[in-house]
N, C-alpha and C positions, 0 to 999 in steps of 0.2 A: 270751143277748143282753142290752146292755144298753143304757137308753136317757137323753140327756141333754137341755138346755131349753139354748139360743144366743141370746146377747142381745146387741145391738151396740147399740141405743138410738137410733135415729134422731130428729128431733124437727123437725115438719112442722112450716109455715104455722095459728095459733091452739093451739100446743102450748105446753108450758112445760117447762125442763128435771126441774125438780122434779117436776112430773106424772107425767112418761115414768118417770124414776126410783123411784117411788111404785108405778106400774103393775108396772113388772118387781121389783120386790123381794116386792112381793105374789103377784105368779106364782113368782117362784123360791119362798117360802115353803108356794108350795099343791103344784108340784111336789114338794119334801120332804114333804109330809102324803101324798100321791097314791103313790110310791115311785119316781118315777124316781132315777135315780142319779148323775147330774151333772148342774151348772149351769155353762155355760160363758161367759165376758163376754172382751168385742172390748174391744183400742186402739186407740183410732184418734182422731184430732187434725184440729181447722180447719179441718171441714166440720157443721153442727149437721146441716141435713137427711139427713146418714148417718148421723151419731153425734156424742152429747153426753158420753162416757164416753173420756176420755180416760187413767186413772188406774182400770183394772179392780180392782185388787189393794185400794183403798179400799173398792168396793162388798161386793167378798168380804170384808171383815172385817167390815162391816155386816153381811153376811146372816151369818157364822159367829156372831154373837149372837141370830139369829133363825129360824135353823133346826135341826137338829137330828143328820140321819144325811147328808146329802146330799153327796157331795163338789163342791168349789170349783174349779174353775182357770179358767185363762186362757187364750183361743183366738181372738188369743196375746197376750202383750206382745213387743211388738218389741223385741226385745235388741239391736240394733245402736243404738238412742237412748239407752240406758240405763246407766251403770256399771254392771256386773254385780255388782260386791259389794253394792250400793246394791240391785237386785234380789233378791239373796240373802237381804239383811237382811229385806226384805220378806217373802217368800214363806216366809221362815223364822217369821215374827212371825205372819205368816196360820195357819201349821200349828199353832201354839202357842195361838194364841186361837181356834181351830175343831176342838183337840181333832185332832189329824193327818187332818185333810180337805183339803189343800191340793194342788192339782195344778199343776206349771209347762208350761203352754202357752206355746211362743214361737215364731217365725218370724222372718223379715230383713224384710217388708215390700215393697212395691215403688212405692208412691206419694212420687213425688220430692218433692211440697209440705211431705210430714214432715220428710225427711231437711233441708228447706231451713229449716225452722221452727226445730231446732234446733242447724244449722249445723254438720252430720254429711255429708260427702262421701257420695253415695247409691255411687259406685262403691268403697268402703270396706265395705259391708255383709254382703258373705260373710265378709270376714277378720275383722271385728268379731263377727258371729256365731259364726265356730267358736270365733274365742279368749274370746268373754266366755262361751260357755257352759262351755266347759273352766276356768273360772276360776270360776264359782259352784259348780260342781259338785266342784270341791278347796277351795272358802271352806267344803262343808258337811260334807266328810268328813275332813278335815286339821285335827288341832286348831291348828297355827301355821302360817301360809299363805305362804310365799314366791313369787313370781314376778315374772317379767322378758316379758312379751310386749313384740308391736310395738306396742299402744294400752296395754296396762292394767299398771302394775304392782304388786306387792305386798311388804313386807317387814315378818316378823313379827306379824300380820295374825291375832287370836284371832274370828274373827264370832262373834258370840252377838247373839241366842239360838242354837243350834240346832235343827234342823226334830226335830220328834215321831217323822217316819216317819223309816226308816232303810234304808239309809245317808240318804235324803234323799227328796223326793217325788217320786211319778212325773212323769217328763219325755215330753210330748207335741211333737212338730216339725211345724208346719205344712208340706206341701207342693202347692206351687202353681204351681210349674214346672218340667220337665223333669229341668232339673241338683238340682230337690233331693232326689227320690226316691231315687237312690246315695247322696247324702251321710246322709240318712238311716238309710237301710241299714248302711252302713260304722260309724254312730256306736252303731248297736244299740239307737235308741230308738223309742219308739209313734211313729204318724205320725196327722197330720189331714188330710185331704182334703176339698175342695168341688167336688162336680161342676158347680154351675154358674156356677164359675169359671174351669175347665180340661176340660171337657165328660166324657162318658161314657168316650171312647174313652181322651182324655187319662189319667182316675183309673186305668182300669183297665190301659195297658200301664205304665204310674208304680207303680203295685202290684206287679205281676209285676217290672218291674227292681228294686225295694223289695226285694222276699223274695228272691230271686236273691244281690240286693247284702248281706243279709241271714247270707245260709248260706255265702257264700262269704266272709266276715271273721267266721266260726265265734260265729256269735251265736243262740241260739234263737228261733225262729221264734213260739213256745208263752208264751214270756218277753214279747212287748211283743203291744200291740192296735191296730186300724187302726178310727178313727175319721171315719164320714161323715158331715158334713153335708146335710140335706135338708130343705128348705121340705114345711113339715105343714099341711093342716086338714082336718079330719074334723068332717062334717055328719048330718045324719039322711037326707040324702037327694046324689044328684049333683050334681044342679044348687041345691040352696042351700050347699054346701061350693064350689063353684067360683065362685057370685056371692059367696060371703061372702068368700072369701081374694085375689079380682080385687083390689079400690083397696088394701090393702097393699102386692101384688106389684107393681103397674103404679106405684107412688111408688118402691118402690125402683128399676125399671128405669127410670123415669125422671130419680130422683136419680143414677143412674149414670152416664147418657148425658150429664148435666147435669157431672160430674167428669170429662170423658172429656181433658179437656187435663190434666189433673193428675194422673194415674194413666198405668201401663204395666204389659203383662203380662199384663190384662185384657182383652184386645179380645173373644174371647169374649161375654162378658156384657154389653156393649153391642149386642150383635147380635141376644137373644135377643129372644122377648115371652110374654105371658104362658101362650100356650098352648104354647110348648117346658116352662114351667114344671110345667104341669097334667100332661101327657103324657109328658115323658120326665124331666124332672130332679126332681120333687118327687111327694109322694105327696098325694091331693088328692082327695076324696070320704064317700065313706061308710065306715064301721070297716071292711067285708069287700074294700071297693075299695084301703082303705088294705095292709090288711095284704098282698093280692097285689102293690102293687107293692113292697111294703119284702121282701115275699119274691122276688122277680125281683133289688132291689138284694142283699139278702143272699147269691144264687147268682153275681151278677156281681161283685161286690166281697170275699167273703167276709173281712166285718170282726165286730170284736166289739163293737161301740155305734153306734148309729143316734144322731146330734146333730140332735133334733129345733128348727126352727126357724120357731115358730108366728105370728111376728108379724112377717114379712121387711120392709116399710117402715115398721113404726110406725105403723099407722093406723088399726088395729081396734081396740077398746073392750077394757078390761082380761076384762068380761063376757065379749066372744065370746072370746077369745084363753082364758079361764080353764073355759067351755064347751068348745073344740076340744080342749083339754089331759084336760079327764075322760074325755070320750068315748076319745079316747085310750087314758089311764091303764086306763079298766075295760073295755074290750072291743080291743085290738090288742093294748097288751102282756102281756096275757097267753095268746096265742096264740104269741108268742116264748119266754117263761119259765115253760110249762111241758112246755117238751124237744119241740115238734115242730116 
């Protein structure tokens, strides 16, 4: 098992972007000392109290100078706002200056204020996404790149650099509704999931048609990994892990509720509160309370990385957030990693 640190950067009332950013590069740095195994960073646009991190693939070339084994990606950039060779170039530059650490997480996205922000038809977003990913994914294996799609196209087209890893770096696909868990499947790639986006029952019959859709377009099953997101904090005791991680959680559900005209797809997550959080979608207590429920997620979801997510509204001190992460690090995961 393996586990990764999820940053989307929200930036509350007496924050500052710089700050927030300060905070999480320092935790992604202690995470790489501690041994988790990935560091995953959100896109997302023109909302600060959700996120002030617009331009993930920035931060990850920052922290590839400052960390060390950790790998990097993106969970996700939304490839349907983005040239894909323009992406490519990126994610190719990320691999090369972090030593092939570089992961491409992306998804279509589903908040229309994006697609409006940069003047991208939001009902364009699946077709942009299959054809931009098939289009980076041939910019980094084709030394001369030809193509003719319905958005992108390309003639005689050398990208460099090229990515370190090979053929190119592993491809994660967020899925967060219904129709993406086949498409997935079909493409043959890792998938991301957030249950408390698309609830319990949602991730896991979305899994099950995943691997299905998976075996049946003759793709190994053993060959890609299924990545959870889950809201973490681990306390010395239950009830100071549950007061400590409340005014994080409760800013996010409320910056949510707060976006609720500007997003779709979500309605879930507007309905929830903080004790669906504690109880059923996150793991939330003490190291021994922690690890039964990530072993309950691990029987229901049987995935291969837990995307730990310690600081869901931005609002706990780099302190607490960088305490929940040790406790962590020296007493849960190694209860995963070593074989029982």
């Amino acid at each position: 098992m393996q586990f990764g640190v999820f940053y989307q950067i929200p930036c509350g009332e007496g924050q500052t972007p710089a700050g927030r950013y300060a905070d999480a590069m320092a935790q992604v740095q202690l995470a790489d000392e501690l041994g988790y195994d990935m560091a995953w960073l959100a896109e997302l646009h023109f909302a600060r109290r959700f996120s002030v991190m617009p331009a993930p693939l920035l931060m990850a070339s920052a922290l590839s100078q400052t960390t060390e084994r950790i790998m990097l990606g993106t969970a996700v950039n939304l490839l349907p706002l983005h040239h894909p060779l323009r992406i490519a170039e990126e994610v190719a530059t990320l691999d090369v200056l972090s030593g092939g650490r570089a992961v491409f997480g992306i998804g279509r996205g589903s908040n229309p204020n994006h697609y409006r922000g940069y003047g991208i038809p939001i009902e364009e977003r699946n077709d942009r996404f299959v054809e931009g990913l098939d289009l980076a994914l041939r910019a980094w294996t084709e030394d001369e790149l030809n193509y003719d799609g319905q958005f992108y196209q390309a003639e005689n087209i050398r990208l460099e650099p090229k990515p370190i890893q090979q053929p190119h770096p592993p491809v994660y696909v967020a899925s967060n509704g219904a129709d993406t868990f086949p498409l997935v499947g079909k493409l043959g790639h890792s998938i991301l999931v957030t249950p408390l986006i698309i609830t319990v029952d949602g991730v896991s019959n979305g899994l099950a048609t995943y691997r299905e859709t998976l075996a049946q377009h003759g793709h190994d099953p053993a060959a890609v990994k299924v990545v959870v997101n889950v809201p973490v904090y681990v306390g010395e005791t239950e009830q100071a892990a549950r007061a400590g991680f409340a005014p994080t959680v409760n800013n996010y559900l409320d910056t949510l509720r707060s976006m609720q005209n500007n997003s779709r797809g979500s309605g879930r997550a507007f309905q929830i509160d903080y004790d669906d959080i504690c109880n059923e979608l996150g793991a939330v207590g003490t190291p021994r309370q922690v690890i039964q429920r990530l072993e309950g997620f691990r029987k229901l979801y049987q995935p291969q990385e837990f995307m730990c997510w310690f600081n869901i509204g931005g609002m706990l001190s780099n302190e607490e957030v960088a305490h929940s992460m040790r406790l962590f690090a020296e007493e849960v995961m190694p209860h995963f990693q070593d074989g029982q």
